[in-house]
Steps between C-alpha positions, in 0.01 A plus 500: 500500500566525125338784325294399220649693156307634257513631184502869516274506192227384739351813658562716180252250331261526803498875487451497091212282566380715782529801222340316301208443642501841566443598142225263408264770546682699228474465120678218348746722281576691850570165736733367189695802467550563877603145541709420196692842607598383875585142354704616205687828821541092766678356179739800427635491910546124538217421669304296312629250165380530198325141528334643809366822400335293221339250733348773710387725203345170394363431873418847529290511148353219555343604885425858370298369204294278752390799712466742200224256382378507835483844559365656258314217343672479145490153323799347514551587115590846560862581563547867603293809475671823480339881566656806321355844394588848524390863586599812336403858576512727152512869480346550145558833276426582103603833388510723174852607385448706270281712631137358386228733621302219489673237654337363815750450782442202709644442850417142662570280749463156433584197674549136361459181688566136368473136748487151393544149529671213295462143590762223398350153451689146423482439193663830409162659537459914564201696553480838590296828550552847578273790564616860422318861550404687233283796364203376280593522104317765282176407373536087609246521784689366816763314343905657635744658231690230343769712501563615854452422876476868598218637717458868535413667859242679443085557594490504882725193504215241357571129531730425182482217288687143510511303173661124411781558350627137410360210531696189339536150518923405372637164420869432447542111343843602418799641689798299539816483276511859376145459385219662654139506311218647743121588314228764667126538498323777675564884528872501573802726510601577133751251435669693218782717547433780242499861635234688646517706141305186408350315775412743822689354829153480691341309187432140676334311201219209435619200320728239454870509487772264437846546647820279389857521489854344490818595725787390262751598787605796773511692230193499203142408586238519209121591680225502223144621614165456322095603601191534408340753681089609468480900430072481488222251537165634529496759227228741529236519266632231292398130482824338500696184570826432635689484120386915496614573805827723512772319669892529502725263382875552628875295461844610563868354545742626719895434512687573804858457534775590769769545313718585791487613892480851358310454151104331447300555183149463413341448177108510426268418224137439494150714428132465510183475270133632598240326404141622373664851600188629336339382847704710682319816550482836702136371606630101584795536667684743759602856311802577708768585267481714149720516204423201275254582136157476535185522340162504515255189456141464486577117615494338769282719677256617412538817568837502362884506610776579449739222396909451402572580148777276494638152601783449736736278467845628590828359511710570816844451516699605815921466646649602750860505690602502839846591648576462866761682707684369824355812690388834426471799784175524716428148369484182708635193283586438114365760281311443189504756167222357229444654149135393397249521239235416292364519169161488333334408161157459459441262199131553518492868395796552260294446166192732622616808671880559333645531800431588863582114661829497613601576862860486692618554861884531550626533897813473749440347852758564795457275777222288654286579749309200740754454771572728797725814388507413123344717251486548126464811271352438148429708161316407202401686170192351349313558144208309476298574171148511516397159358839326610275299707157458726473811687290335761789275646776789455604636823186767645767715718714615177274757299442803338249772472222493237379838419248400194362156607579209245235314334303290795715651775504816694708813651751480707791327661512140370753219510537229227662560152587795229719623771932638507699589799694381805458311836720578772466265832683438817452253774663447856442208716492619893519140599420182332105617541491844463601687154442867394490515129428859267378467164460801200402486169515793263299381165327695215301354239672414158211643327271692702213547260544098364141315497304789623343661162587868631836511523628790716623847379757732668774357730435113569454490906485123630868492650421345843677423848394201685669508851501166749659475894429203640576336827451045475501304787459118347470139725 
């Protein structure tokens, strides 16, 4: 009796489907990757055809979809869900070095964690939220720091805190043809790429943004990025409407270009403007940071406040360029060299104070960390005047020591503005999920007794050492 021939493709599409079906109870980004990955490994040996591995990602996407509705009850609307967050241990330290008797040194441990959700829709549809931990912010009742995720250990291990950190609804009507234009509404990751000399890396702010761009080819891409983002609302002890209340208006371009394998280049250009910055007091609003002018008002409280003396609207232009080596020892893969900085002009103050509202970073990168056994070392030297721009937003773990407490603010260690020095970090990833990083600034105030009506006599003591080790495991 003749044996019946088949194709040998046969079974290896029975046990695809068998795998499958197996990971239908996964997430949707999960079942794709695992899938498209033993397809595209069947393809590369001969196994399958091209035309075939098609027709059973097709068959295979089209089954999975069926029992992802199923399962977990989705409408069939929704096209993939994906989970991600991360967990980092922190050993915390801020010392005196230069001997300040009365210098408080502080010793913490601190952890951070971070999980969320975004949902793709048809319709090129995104919506998203997050929750982070945090520490309450000074004097704003139960509402987290705006500025960081860290929770210290401490009092008999109470229950800590767990605060929204974005919450967003994203549409993209355009992305096809080099163009891509995507708009946001909600509390959202920042979408501009200044520094954290001007926008603080945990800073995840309220608003609207609107995203486009144009790929011209492999080589240049043009992004520009523009928001409106709400700094206050409910001002105390005023009766006002939404055209008072302080928001942030924002816009910047960016050119990136690959000029070779070895050579890329960035160019920036953009700033902000605060609105009713008037509203934007020590009594309405978070008072993390120091540095900026202020003064005392009688309005909008009644029993007064202290409010900015200035306006802030700074131009920010930043460049940078990137060199990559074949190989470099102890490093796994192509190693990248960049030169960065940034620069700093604060229209908004020029004509009023005669000075004090320019800021600049300048830094070398070696390497990149993210990917198991690849690490980076970095350096930057950064003068950042004390009206150069909104010390509220500036990054809170790069400070100085105030001896004589500035008009509205207080004594001691203090990130924001009015600050000089340097930033050394290094980070190694263990494996793809695991990375040790250290972090040190050395700072001292550019003037120590600016703003605070008795300036300080002798020796000026505010140089300061803020020391990070941190250990990230991230999902």
């Amino acid at each position: 009796m003749k044996k019946l021939k088949t194709s040998k493709s046969t079974p290896t599409k029975i046990a695809l489907f068998a795998g499958a079906t197996a990971l239908m109870t996964l997430a949707t980004q999960t079942h794709a990757q695992s899938s498209d990955a033993l397809i595209d490994k069947l393809v590369d040996k001969g196994i399958l055809t091209t035309k075939e591995a098609q027709e059973l990602r097709d068959e295979s996407d089209k089954g999975f979809s069926t029992a992802f509705q199923a399962k977990t009850g989705m409408p069939d609307w929704v096209t993939a869900y994906k989970f991600s967050g991360d967990f980092r241990g922190r050993y915390d330290e801020m010392a005196s070095t230069d001997s300040n008797p009365n210098f408080v040194q502080r010793n913490r441990f601190r952890y951070r964690l971070r999980a969320g959700v975004v949902v793709s829709m048809q319709g090129n549809l995104e919506t998203g939220f997050s929750l982070t931990s945090a520490d309450a912010a000074p004097g704003n009742g139960f509402g987290g720091n705006p500025n960081s995720g860290n929770t210290t250990l401490q009092d008999n291990g109470t229950k800590k805190g767990i605060y929204i950190d974005t919450a967003y609804g994203k549409w993209t009507p355009l992305n096809s043809e080099g163009w891509f234009l995507s708009t946001t509404i909600g509390k959202m990751y920042n979408p501009m790429q200044f520094t954290p000399a001007v926008f603080d890396a945990d800073w995840t702010p309220e608003g609207a943004a609107l995203q486009t761009g144009y790929t011209f080819n492999d080589q240049h891409s043009i992004v520009l990025n523009g928001a409106a983002f709400v700094e206050d609302q409910e001002v105390n002890g005023a009766d006002v409407g939404s055209v008072r209340a302080p928001g942030l208006f924002t816009g910047q371009t960016t050119w990136n270009a690959t000029w070779t394998q070895k050579l890329a280049t960035s160019l920036g250009l953009g700033g902000y403007i605060i609105v009713n910055p008037q509203n934007l007091t020590t009594a309405n609003v978070p008072y993390i940071n120091q540095g900026n002018t202020r003064v005392f008002s009688a309005t909008p409280v009644p029993n007064g406040s202290y409010v900015l003396a200035n306006n802030y609207a700074p131009i920010i232009a930043d460049a940078s360029v990137t060199y990559t080596l074949d190989s470099f020892p102890l490093y796994t893969g192509t190693f990248p060299i960049k030169v960065a900085g940034e620069f700093i002009n604060n229209m908004g103050t020029r004509a009023k104070n005669n000075g004090n509202n320019q800021g600049y970073w300048l830094g070398v990168t070696f390497g990149k960390s993210g990917t198991k056994h690849t690490w980076d070392i970095s350096y930057r030297y950064e003068y950042l005047e004390a009206d150069a721009t909104y010390d509220q937003l500036a990054d809170d773990d790069n400070g100085a020591y105030y001896q004589n407490a500035p008009t509205g603010g207080a004594i001691g260690y203090f990130g924001g503005t009015n600050l000089k020095g340097h930033l050394i970090k290094a980070n190694y990833s263990i494996t793809d999920a695991l990375t040790l990083s250290f972090t040190c600034y050395l700072n001292q105030l550019i003037t120590p007794g600016l703003n605070t009506g008795t300036p300080p006599t002798g020796e000026p003591k505010n140089s300061a050492m803020h020391v990070m080790a941190d250990l990230m495991w991230k999902f």
